[in-house]
N, C-alpha and C positions, 0 to 999 in steps of 0.2 A: 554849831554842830562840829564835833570832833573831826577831823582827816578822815580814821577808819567807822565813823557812825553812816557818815560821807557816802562813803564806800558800798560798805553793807545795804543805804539804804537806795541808793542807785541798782546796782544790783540785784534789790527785789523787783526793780520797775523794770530795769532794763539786763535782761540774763547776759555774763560777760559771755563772749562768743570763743569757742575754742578755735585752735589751728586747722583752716579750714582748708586744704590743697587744690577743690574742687574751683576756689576762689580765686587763683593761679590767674595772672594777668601776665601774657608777655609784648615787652615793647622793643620790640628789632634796635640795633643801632644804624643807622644812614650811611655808616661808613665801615668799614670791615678795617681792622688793622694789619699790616702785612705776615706772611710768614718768614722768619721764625720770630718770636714775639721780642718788641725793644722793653729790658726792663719787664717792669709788672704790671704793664699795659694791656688789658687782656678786654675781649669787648662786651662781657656781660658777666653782671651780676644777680644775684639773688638777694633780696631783701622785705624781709618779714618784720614790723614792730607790733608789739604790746603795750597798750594803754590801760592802764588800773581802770577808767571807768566804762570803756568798750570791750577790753580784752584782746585777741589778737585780729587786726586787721588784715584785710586782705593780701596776702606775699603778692612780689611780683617780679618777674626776672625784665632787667632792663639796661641800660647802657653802661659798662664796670666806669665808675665815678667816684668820687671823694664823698665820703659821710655826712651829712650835717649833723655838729655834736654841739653840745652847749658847754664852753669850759668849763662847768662847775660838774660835768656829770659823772655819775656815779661810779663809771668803770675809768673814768682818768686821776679821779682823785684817792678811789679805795681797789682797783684792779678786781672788780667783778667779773673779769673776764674769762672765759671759758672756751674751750675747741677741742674738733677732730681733727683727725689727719686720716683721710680716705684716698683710693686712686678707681681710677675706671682702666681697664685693659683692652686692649682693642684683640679678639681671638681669633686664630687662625680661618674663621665663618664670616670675618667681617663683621661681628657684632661687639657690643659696648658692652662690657662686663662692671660689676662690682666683685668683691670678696666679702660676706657676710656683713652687710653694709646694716644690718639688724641690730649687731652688736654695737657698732658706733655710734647710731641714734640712743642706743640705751645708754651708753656709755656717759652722752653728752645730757640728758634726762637725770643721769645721775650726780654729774659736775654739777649741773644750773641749780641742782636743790639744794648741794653741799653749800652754795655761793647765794641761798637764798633769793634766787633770781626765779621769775613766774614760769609756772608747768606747760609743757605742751604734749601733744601726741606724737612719739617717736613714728608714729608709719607716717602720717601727714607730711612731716619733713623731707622724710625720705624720695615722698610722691616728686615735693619742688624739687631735689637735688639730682633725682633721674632727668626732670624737664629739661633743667640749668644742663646737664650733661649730654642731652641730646642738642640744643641750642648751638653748645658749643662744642662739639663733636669733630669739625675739623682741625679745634687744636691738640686733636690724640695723638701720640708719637707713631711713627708705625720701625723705627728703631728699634734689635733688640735691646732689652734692661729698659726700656721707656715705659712712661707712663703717663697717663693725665693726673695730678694732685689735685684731690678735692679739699678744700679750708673751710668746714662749719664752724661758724663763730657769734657766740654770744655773748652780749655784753649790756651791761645794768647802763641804763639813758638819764635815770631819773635827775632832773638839773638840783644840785642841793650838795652841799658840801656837810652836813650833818651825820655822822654819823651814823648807820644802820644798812640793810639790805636796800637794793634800787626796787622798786617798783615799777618803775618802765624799765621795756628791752626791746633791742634789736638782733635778733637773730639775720644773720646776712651769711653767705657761702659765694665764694671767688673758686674759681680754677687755674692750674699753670700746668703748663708740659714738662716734665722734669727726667734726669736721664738717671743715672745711678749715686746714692747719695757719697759714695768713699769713691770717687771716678780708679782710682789706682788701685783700691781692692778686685782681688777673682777669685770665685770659688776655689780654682785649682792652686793659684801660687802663692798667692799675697793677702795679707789680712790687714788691721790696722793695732796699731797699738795704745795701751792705756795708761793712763799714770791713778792708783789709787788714791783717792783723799778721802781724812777722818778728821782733816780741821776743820772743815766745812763741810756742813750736810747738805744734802739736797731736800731731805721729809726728816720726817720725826716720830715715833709711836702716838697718836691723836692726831697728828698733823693733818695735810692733804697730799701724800705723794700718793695716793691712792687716786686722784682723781685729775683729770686734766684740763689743770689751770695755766692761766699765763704766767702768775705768779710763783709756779714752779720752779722754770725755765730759767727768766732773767738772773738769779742767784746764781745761776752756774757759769755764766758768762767770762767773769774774772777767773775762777778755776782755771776754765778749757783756755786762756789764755795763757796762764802759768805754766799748763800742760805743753802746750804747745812751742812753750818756749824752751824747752827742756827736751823736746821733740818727741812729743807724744802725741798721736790724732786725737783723743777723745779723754773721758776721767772715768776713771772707777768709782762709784761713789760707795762712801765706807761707811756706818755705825756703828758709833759705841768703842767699847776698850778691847770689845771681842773685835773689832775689824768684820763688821758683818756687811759682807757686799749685799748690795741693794740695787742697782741700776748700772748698767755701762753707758755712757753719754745720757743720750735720751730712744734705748732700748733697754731689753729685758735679757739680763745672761743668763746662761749656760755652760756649766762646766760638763767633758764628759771625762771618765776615771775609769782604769782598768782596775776590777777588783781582783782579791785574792784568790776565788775560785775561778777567774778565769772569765768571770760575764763584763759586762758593762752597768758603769751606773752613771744615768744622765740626771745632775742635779742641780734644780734652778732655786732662788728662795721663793720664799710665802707669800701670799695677797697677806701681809699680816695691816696693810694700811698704810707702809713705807712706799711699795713701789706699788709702779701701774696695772693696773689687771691688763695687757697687752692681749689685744688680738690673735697676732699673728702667735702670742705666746701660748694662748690656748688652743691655737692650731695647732701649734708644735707638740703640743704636752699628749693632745689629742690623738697625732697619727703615731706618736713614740706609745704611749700604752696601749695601742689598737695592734701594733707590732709585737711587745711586750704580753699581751694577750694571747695571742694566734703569729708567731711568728712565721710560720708556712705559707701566710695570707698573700705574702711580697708586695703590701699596702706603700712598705718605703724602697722596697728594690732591696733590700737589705739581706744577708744570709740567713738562710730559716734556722740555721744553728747556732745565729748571736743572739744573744741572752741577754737582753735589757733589761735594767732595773731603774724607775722611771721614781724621783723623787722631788718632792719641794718643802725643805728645810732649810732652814739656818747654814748660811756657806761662811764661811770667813776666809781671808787671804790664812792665818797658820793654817787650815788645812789644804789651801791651796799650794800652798808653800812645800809642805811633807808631799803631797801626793807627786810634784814636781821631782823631789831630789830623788824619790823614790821609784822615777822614771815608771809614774803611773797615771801622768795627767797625760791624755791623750790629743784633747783638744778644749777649748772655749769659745762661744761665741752668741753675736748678739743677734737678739733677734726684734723686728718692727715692722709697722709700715715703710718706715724709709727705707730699712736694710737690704728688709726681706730678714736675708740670713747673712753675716759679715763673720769673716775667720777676726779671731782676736792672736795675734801671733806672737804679745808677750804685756805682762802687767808687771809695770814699775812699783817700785813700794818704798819705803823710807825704811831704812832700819836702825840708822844712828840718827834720830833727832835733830842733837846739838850739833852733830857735823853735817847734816843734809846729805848723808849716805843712801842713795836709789840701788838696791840690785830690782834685776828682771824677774819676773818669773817665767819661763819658755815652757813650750809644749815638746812632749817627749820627739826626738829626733830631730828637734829645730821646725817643726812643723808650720809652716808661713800660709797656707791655705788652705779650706776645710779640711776636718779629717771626713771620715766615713761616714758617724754621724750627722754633723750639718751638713756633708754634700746633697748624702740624702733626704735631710729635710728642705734642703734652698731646692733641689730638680722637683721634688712633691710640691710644693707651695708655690712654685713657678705655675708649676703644667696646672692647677686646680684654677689659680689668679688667672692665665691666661683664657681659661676654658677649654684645654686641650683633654683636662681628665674632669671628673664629677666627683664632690664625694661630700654626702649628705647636704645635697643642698647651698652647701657654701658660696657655690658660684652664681651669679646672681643676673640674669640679663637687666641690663639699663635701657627700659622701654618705656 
């Protein structure tokens, strides 16, 4: 009998069992680790596997330890691997927050399918990853800019060096206390800076920057190395012969530009499949046309008589460029889970090729820390993260 006849005919005997949260086993560790944590020693973990002829076994949060993997398996040989990036907030009530932690479970629903790895129920997940957060609840920063990092990660088991999708998985989630990701960036004074590249891509039109792999990532390593060496914090990443920005590091930009009649227009590119659908970018994009809507509302703190125009299209460095000498780029910046919100305070570009000729591109006045708009979006996306403000639902108790 075939593998998948195998399968199939298991399956009619025995129904494969979905992700079941209710099934949640936790096993204490004996020993507590000290504070603040040595390394990425941390004292529990979450871990969940799926077997093709049972389906997904019982999760169980239990002592944070080393995987057992079988060298041949499927996510070390073909990089089936997948993840979020979540945080928990600890809010001025003493309680344990998410930030629209709905969307990340979808998010990673939607990676595991691109990577052909088996389905699960995004709320089930979420059940164990509140558990795991409660469990580990006194590694929450209570520092301002701190936070707890949540890491869901899935990854293809199956032992077999053969080409094709894994059929087993491990879905497992780890936590760490983490403080601000640019430590020398601040809203007010200081940003970081980036070096554009279009020799290297990060995604592709068909590709997967659309989705969050691990395979994304690692290719940019050597960049931000080059970057770095030329003294730049982060990479611009470019496509095509248009110079179409796509991503800043591993965030979602924003340019904002003063237009001709006087208003604002904040414009980021497209989910065209290149870059990430960002969370925190849909938040942004969310309280700017809620503003752009009813600016009277004072949703961002913003003047009711700034006139935003809120767009996501095709940016390239040449109109970056013009809008700059035209002392009409006003500001740039990125936005993410890690960031939050980061000043971008000048993007390097090549312009003579053969000579390795970098000018800057600067923000109008020399501008080094948010302007107007990111300040207003990083104090809104603060206060909502923290649970200081509400606003539909986004904030999420971890209960």
């Amino acid at each position: 009998m075939s593998t998948s006849a195998e399968l199939q005919a298991n399956s009619n005997l025995h129904p494969i069992a979905p992700l079941d949260a209710s099934l949640l086993t936790i096993t204490r560790a004996e020993t507590l680790k000290p504070l603040p944590a040595p390394g990425y020693a941390f004292d529990h973990m979450l871990v969940m596997e799926y077997d093709p002829l049972r389906g997904w076994l019982a999760p169980e949060i239990k002592p944070y330890g080393p995987l057992p993997l079988d060298p041949s398996s499927n996510c070390l040989q073909y990089c089936s691997n997948v993840f979020e990036g979540m945080k928990a907030f600890l809010g001025p009530d003493g309680k344990l927050r998410l930030f629209r932690p709905d969307k990340n479970m979808q998010r990673l629903a939607v990676s595991a399918a691109r990577m052909g790895l088996p389905t699960f129920d995004p709320d089930e997940v979420l059940k164990c990853i509140k558990k795991l957060v409660a469990v580990e609840e006194r590694w929450v920063p209570t520092e301002a800019g701190h936070s707890l990092y949540i890491r869901p990660t899935m990854i293809g088991t199956k032992p077999s060096i053969k080409v094709g999708p894994s059929s087993n998985a491990m879905l497992y989630a780890l936590v760490l206390p983490v403080g601000p990701y640019f430590p020398t960036a601040s809203p007010t004074d200081a940003g970081v800076s980036l070096l554009a590249v279009g020799e290297q891509v990060r995604s592709w039109p068909g590709g997967t920057g659309g989705f969050k792999l691990g395979l994304n990532y690692s290719p940019g390593f050597v960049p931000q190395q080059r970057a770095a060496e030329l003294g730049y914090d982060q990479v611009l990443w470019l496509l095509g012969d248009e110079q179409k920005v796509t991503e800043a590091g591993a965030a979602n930009f924003f340019a904002v530009i003063e237009r001709e009649d006087g208003g604002i227009l904040v414009v980021t590119p497209p989910l065209d499949g290149t870059i990430l659908p960002g969370i925190t970018r849909d938040s942004a994009l969310t309280l700017l046309r809620a503003h752009a809507a009813a600016p009277s509302s004072g949703i961002l703190g913003l003047s009711p008589t700034l006139a935003i125009h809120v767009e996501e299209r095709t940016l390239g460095v040449p109109e970056l460029t013009r809008a700059a000498t035209a002392g009409r780029l006003l500001e740039c910046f990125g936005v993410g889970t890690a960031v939050l919100v980061v000043a971008i305070e000048r993007i390097g570009h090549v312009v003579h090729p053969k000579m390795h000729t970098i000018e800057d591109i600067e923000m109008r006045g020399g501008l080094k820390g948010l302007g107007q708009v990111g300040r207003a979006l990083y104090h809104k996306l603060s206060a909502l993260k923290e649970g200081r403000e509400q606003y539909s639902g986004w904030s999420v108790l971890c209960e």
